[in-house]
C-alpha positions in Angstrom: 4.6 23.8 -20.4 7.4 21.2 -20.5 9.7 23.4 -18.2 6.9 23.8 -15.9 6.6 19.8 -15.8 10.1 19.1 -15.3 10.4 22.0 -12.3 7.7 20.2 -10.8 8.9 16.7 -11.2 12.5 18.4 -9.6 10.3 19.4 -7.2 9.0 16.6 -6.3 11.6 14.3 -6.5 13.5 16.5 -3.9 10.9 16.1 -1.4 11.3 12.4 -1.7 14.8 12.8 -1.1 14.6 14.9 1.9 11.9 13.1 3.7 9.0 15.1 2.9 6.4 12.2 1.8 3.7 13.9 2.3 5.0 16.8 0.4 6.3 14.5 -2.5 2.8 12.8 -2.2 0.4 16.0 -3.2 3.6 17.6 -5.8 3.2 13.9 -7.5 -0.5 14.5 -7.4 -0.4 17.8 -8.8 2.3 16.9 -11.9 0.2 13.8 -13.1 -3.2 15.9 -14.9 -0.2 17.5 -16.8 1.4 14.1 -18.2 0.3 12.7 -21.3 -0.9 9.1 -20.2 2.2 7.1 -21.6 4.2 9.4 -19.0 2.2 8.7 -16.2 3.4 5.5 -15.1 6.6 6.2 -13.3 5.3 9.2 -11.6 2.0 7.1 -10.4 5.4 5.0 -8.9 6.8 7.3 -7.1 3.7 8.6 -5.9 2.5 5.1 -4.4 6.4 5.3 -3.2 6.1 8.6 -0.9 2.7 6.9 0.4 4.4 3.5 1.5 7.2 5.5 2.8 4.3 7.2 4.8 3.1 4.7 6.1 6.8 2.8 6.6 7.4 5.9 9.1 4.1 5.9 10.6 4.5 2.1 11.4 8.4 3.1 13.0 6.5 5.5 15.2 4.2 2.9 16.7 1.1 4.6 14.5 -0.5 1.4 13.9 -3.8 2.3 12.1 -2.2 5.5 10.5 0.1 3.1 9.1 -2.7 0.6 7.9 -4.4 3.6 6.6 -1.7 4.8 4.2 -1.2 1.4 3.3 -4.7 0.7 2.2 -4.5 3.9 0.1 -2.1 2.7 -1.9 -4.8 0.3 -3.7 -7.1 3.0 -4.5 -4.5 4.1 -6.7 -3.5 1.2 -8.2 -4.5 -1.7 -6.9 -2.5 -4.0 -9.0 0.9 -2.4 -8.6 3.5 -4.0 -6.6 3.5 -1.3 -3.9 -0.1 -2.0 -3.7 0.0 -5.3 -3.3 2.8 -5.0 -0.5 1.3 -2.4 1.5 -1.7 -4.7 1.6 0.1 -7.3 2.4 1.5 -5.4 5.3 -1.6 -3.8 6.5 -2.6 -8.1 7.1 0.2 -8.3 9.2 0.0 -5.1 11.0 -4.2 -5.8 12.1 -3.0 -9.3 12.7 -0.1 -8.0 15.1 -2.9 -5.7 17.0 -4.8 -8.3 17.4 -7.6 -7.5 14.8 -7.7 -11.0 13.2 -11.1 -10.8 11.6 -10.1 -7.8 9.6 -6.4 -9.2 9.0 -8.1 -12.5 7.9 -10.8 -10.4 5.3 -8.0 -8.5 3.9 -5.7 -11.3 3.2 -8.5 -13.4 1.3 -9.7 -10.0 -0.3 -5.7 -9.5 -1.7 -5.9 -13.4 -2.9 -8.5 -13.1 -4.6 -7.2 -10.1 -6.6 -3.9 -11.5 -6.8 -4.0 -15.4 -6.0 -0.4 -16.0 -7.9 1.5 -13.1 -6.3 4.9 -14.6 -4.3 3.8 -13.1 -1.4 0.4 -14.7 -1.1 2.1 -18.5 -1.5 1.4 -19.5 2.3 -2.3 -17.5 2.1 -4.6 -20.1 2.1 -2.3 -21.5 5.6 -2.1 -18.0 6.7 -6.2 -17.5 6.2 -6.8 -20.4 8.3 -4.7 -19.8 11.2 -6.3 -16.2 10.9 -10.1 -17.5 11.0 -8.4 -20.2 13.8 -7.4 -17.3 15.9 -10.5 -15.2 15.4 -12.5 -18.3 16.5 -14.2 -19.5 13.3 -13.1 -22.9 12.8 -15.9 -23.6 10.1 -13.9 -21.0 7.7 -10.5 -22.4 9.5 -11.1 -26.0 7.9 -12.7 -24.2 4.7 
């Protein structure tokens, strides 16, 4: 069983390596029910990894919500991991550049909420504002 894990974890890094996210995403997902839990962690890294990279390459292409979309997968896995939180973080900016300020706005004060002292989120509550400012809600704006 333990060659078995490390050809798969060869596996999977080489897809990485190459480009193949989406392949290095599912061999990731398929190698982690074999890990005892203390092994999982940096695998459930690199997994979150190939699905930021996804969405880093989407984003490139000018795939705006497939983009969002791997990016606010990220949390389902692990919501308080620092890929996580990035990728959310990113998603913010990415409705906000599209022009989708109500959903930017609810995602940035859902992320401070989880994670109010993260050093991304130390302009939020500014942020927020001018988000709810732009979307037209000035009673949440001066909130």
């Amino acid at each position: 069983m333990q060659g078995l894990k490390s050809q798969r974890l060869r596996f999977s890094v080489s897809r990485f390596e190459t480009g193949d996210f989406t392949g290095a995403e599912q061999a990731y997902k398929n190698l982690l029910p074999l890990l005892s839990a203390d092994r999982r962690s940096p695998v459930t890294e690199k997994l979150l990894a190939a699905i930021y990279r996804q969405g880093e390459v989407a984003e490139e292409a000018d795939e705006t919500d497939v983009a969002i979309g791997h990016y606010l997968r990220l949390a389902a896995i692990d919501a308080d991991n620092e890929i996580a939180v990035r990728g959310t973080f990113d998603a913010v900016a990415l409705k906000e550049k599209g022009g989708d300020t109500e959903g930017a706005a609810q995602l940035l004060k859902d992320l401070r909420t989880r994670h109010a002292n993260h050093a991304l989120l130390k302009e939020a509550n500014v942020h927020l504002a001018s988000l709810y400012e732009q979307s037209g809600d000035s009673i949440q704006a001066a909130a």
